[in-house]
NULUMGU-293010 format. One record per atom (N, C-alpha, C): z, y, x. Coordinates in steps of 0.02 Angstrom, whole numbers, padded with zeros to 5 digits, always signed. Layout:
N
ZYX
...
***
This chain:
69
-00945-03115+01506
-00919-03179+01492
-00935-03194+01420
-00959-03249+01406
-00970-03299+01336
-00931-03320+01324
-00890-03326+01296
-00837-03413+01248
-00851-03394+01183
-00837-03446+01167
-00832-03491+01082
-00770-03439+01061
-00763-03416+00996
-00726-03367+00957
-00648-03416+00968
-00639-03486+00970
-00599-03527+00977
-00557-03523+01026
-00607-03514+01093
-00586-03524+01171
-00563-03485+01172
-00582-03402+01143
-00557-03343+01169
-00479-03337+01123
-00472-03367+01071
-00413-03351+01048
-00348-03395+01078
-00394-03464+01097
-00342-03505+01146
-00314-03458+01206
-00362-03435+01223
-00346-03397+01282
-00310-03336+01275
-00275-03319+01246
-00249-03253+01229
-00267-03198+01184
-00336-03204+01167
-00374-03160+01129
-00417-03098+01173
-00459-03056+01153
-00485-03016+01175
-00471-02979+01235
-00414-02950+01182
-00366-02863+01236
-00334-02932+01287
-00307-02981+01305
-00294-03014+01355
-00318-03034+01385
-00380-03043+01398
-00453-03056+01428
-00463-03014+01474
-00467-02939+01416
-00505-02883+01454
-00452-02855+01504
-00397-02879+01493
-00326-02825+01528
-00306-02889+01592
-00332-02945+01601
-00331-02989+01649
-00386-02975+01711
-00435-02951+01667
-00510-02949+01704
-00491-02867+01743
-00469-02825+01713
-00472-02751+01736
-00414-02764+01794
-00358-02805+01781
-00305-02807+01836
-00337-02851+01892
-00395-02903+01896
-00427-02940+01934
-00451-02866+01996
-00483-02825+01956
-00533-02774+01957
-00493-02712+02011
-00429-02687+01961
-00409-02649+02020
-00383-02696+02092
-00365-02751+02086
-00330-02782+02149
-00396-02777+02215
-00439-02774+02176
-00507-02785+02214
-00524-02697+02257
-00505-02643+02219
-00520-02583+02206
-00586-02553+02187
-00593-02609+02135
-00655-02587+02110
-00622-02532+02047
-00678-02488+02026
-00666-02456+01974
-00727-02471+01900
-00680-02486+01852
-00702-02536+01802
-00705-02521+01722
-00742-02538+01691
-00721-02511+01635
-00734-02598+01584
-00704-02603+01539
-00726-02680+01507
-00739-02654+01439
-00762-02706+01415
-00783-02705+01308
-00777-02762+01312
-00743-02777+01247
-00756-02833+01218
-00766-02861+01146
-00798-02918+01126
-00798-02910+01037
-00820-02985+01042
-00762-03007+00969
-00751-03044+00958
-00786-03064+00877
-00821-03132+00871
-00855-03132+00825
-00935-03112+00799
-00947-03107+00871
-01040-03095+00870
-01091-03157+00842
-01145-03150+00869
-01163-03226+00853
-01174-03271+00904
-01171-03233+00954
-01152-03275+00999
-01092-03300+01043
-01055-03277+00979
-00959-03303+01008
-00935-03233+01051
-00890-03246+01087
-00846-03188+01099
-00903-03158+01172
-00879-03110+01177
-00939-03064+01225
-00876-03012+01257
-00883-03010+01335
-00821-02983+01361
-00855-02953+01441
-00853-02901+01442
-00885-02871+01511
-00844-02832+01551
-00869-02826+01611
-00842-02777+01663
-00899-02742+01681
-00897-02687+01678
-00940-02627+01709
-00897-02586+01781
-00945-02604+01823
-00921-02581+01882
-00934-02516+01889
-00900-02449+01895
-00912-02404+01870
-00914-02344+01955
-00918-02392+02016
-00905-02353+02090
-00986-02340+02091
-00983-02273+02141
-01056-02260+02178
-01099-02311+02201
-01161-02319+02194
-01186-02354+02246
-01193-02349+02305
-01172-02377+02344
-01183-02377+02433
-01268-02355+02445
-01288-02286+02465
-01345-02277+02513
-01392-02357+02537
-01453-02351+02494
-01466-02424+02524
-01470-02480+02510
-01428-02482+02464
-01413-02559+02406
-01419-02514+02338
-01461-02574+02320
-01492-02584+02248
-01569-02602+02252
-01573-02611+02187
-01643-02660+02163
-01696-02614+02200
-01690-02530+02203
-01735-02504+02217
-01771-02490+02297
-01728-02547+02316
-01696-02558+02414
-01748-02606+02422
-01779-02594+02480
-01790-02649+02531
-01765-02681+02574
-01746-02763+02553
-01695-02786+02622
-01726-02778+02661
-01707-02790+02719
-01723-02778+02791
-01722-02847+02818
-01794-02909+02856
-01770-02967+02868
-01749-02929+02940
-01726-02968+02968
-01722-02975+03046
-01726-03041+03087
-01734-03096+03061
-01754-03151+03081
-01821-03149+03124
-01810-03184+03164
-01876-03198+03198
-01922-03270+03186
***
């Protein structure tokens, strides 16, 4: 996530961002890890790293499979 150093402080600030996003995260049961930093140059910078196995099969290094005819 991007916002303006502004937006993010409207919004609670950082650690309330990242602690909204990780509770999004377990409800989901994903397993997650976030960073965030405030004051880059490109305004506030806030991630989730999905941190589960990949499923056998999925990923970039996969071939979908069409099945359409």
């Amino acid at each position: 996530m991007n916002l303006d150093d502004e937006e993010a402080v409207g919004l609670g600030g950082v650690e309330l961002i990242r602690a909204v996003m990780r509770r999004v995260a377990r409800q989901l049961d994903w397993k997650v890890e976030t960073i965030g930093w405030i004051g880059t140059r490109f305004g506030t910078m806030i991630a989730v790293r999905d941190t589960r196995e990949v499923p056998e099969g999925i990923g970039p290094w996969s071939t979908p499979q069409c099945t359409s005819t």
